[in-house]
N, C-alpha and C positions, 0 to 999 in steps of 0.2 A: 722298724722294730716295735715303736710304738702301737702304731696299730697292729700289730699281730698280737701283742698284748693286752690291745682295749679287745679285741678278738675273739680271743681265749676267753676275758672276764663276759664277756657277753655270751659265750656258751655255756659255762661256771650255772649263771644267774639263770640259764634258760633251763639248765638240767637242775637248778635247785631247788626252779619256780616247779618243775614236772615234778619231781620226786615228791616235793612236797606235797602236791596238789595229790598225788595218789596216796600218798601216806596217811594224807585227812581222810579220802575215802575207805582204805583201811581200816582206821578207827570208827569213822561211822560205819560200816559194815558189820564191827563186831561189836557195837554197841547198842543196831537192833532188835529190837526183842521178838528173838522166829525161834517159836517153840517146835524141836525136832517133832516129827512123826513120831510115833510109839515103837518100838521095835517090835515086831510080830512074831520073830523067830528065838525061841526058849532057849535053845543051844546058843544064841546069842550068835553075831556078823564080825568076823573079825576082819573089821576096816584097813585099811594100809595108812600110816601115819602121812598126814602131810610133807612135801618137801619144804625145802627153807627156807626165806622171803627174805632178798637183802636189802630189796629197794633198787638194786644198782641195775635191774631191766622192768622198767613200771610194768612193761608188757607181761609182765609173769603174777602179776597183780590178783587177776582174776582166775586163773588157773591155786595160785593158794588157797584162797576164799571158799573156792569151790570145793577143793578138800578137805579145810578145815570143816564145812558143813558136812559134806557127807561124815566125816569121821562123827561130829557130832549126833549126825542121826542114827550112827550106828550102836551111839553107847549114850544115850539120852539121860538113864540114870546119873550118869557123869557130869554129865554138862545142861543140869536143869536150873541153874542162872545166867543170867548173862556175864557173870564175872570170871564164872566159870569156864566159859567159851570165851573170854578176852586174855586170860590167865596162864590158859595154854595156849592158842594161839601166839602170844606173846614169846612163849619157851621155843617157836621156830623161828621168830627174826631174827638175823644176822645182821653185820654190819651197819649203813647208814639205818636201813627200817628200825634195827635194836636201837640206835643211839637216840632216835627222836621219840620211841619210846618211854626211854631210862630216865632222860630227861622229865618225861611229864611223871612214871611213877615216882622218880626223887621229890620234884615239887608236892606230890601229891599226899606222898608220906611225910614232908616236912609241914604240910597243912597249908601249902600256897595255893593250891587249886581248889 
């Protein structure tokens, strides 16, 4: 019983070490500074909103990022800082990804970071 519970804690630590590890790419992803394209189209691109990033499949990582950029390139007026494109991007994590979030915006707004 024991080891099935030292087990268990060692797959815990190994999904916490991955989560994590993708979450900081995450953040440095959207802390980049990649100025969209210009939009070229007058009538304006209406983008499809990103899906929702919980964290809980890293493997879907790259596929949010990816539309969080196109979305950005589609309305560049929008998203012409980078706070701007960290801001909303942010308004689609769910679950774990929102939590490790909330955490740094709380510290951030309390003035610890």
């Amino acid at each position: 019983m024991k080891s099935t519970v030292n087990g268990l804690d060692s797959q815990s630590d190994n999904t916490n070490k991955q989560l994590a590890k993708v979450l900081s790419r995450l953040a440095n992803t959207l802390n980049t500074n990649q100025t969209p394209a210009p939009n070229t189209n007058l009538r304006g691109t209406k983008a499809h909103i990103p899906n929702t990033f919980s964290g809980t499949e890293p493997n879907k990582l790259n596929n949010f990022l990816f539309q969080c950029r196109l979305y950005f390139r589609a309305n560049p007026a929008q998203f012409n800082t980078d706070i701007a494109k960290i801001n909303f991007a942010m308004t689609y994590l769910t679950g774990v990804a929102q939590d490790w979030f909330e955490v740094g915006l709380n510290q951030e707004e309390q003035g610890i970071l």
